[in-house]
C-alpha positions as CSV (number, residue, x, y, z in Angstrom):
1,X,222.3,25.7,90.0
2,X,220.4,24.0,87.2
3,X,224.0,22.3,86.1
4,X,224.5,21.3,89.7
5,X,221.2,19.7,90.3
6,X,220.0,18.5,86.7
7,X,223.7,17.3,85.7
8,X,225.1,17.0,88.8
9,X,228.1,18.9,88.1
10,X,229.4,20.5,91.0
11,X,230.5,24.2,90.5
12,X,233.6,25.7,92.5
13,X,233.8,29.6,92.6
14,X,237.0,31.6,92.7
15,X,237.7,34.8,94.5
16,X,240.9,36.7,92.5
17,X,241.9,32.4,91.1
18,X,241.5,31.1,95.0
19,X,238.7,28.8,95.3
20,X,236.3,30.0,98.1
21,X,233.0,28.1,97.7
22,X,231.6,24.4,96.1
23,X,228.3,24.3,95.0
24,X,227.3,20.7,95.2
25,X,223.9,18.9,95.2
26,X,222.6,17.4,98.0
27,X,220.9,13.6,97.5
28,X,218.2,13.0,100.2
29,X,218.0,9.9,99.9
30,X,221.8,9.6,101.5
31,X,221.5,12.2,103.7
32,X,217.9,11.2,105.2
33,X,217.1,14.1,105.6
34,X,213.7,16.0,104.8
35,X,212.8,19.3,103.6
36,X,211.8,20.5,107.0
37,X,215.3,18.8,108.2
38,X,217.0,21.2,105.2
39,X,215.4,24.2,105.8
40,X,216.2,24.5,109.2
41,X,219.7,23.3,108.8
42,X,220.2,26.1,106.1
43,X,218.1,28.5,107.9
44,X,218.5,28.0,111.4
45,X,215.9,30.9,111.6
46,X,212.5,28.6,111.5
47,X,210.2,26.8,114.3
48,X,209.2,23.3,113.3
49,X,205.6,25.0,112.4
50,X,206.7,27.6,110.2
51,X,209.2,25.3,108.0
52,X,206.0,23.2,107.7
53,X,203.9,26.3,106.9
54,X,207.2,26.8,104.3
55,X,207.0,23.5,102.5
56,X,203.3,23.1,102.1
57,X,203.5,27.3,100.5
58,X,206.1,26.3,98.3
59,X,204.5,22.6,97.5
60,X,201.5,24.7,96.6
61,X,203.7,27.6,94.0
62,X,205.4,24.7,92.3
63,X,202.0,23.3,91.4
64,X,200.1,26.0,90.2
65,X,203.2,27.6,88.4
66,X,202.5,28.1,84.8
67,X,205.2,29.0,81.9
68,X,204.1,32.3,80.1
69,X,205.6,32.6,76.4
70,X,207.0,35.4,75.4
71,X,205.2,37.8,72.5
């Protein structure tokens, strides 16, 4: 996913050499959509509260995320 979002290089995946499934990154700023909008396009699952209650959580990892070297 890193490829498709950082290098925008979309990735197709093959099932026994048929193609089944495009990975392809989404641009925002075309589509107009929002987080909230994504999340419960994707999801379909989520209230309006609990994508917001989503996006503020996950706002809030990507934040306080720290790398940890390894020893």
């Amino acid at each position: 996913m890193n490829l498709v979002y950082y290098k925008n290089i979309d990735i197709i995946v093959e099932k026994m050499g048929k193609p089944i499934v495009k990975i392809t990154k989404i641009d925002e700023k075309s589509t107009g959509e929002s987080y909230r909008d994504k999340i419960v396009r994707f999801a379909g699952a989520f209230s309006d509260k609990d994508a917001e209650i989503i996006r503020k959580y996950a706002t809030k990892l990507r934040k306080e995320a720290k790398i940890i070297p390894n020893r």
